[in-house]
C-alpha positions in Angstrom: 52.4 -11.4 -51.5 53.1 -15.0 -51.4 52.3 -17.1 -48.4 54.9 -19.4 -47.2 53.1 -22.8 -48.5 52.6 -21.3 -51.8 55.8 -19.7 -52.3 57.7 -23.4 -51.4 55.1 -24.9 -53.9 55.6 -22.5 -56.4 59.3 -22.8 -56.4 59.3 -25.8 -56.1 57.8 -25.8 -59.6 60.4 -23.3 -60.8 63.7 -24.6 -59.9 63.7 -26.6 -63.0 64.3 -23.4 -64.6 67.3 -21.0 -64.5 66.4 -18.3 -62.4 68.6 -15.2 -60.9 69.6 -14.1 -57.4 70.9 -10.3 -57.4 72.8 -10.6 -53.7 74.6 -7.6 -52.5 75.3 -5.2 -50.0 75.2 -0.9 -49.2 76.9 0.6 -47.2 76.0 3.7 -45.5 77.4 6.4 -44.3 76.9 6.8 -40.3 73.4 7.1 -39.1 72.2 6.6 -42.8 71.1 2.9 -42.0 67.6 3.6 -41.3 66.8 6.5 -43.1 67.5 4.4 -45.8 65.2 1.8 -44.4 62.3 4.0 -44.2 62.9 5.2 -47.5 63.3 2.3 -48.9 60.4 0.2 -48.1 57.8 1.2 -50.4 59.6 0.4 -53.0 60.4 -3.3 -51.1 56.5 -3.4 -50.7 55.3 -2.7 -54.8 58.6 -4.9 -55.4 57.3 -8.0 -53.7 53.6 -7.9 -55.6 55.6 -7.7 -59.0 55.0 -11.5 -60.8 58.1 -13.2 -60.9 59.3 -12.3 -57.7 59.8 -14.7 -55.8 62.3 -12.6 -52.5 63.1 -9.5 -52.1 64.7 -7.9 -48.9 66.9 -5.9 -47.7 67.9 -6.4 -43.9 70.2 -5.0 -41.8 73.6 -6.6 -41.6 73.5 -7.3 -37.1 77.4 -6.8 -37.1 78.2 -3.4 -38.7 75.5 -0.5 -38.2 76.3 0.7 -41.7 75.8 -2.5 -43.9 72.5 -3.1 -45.6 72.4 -6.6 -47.2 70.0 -7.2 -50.2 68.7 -10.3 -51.1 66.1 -11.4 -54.7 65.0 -13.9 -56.3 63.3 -13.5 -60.0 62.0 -15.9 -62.3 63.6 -14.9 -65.5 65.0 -12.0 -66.6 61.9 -10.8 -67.7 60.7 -10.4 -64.6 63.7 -8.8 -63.3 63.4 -6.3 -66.5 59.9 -5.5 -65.7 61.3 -4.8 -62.1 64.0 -2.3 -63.4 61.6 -0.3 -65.9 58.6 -0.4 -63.0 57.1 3.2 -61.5 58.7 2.1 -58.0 61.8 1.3 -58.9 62.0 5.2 -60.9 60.9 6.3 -57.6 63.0 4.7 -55.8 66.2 5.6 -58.1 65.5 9.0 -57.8 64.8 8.9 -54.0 68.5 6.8 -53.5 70.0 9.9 -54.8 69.2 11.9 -51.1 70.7 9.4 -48.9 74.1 9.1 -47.2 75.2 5.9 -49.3 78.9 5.6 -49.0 78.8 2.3 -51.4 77.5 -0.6 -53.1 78.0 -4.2 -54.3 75.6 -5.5 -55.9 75.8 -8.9 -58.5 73.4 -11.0 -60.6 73.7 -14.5 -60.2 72.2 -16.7 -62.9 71.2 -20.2 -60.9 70.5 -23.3 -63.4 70.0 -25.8 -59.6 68.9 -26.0 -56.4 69.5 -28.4 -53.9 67.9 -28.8 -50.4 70.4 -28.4 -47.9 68.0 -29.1 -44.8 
């Protein structure tokens, strides 16, 4: 994984590029919050190593107990592809189907600029 510096340096570098943000959220169905943590997070791990990720997290939403929000950014859609056809993410797709998700909403954003906003 990145550290901090590099990752800032290394964006900075890449925002002259279009790259994608996939924002969304899960809902889950009560007391399935962190079971799906813990079942998610080796997939978050393997995720985060995979070039062209530059964020990937999914955090719990501190004002409803069900909501999961999910936050990435990729490079290119390359690297998102490579994501979607990796080991973990097969894993993962096949572990998702056990849990108590109610929902999902879940969008690809395709991001030409960046500005600093502090």
């Amino acid at each position: 994984m990145l550290a901090h510096e590099d990752y800032v340096q290394r964006g900075r570098r890449n925002y002259g590029q279009i790259m994608l943000i996939v924002a969304g959220s899960i809902i889950t169905e009560s007391g399935g919050r962190e079971p799906f943590f813990n079942a998610v997070q080796p997939m978050v791990s393997a995720t985060r190593e995979e070039p062209g990720c530059h964020e990937y997290a999914f955090t719990p939403d501190p004002t409803d107990d069900n909501r999961v929000l999910l936050y990435e950014l990729w490079e290119d859609q390359a690297a998102l592809d490579r994501h979607f056809s990796s080991a973990h993410m097969a894993d993962w797709q096949e572990k998702r189907k056990c849990l108590a998700i109610a929902r999902a909403s879940i969008k690809k954003y395709t991001i030409s600029s960046v500005a600093d906003l502090g």
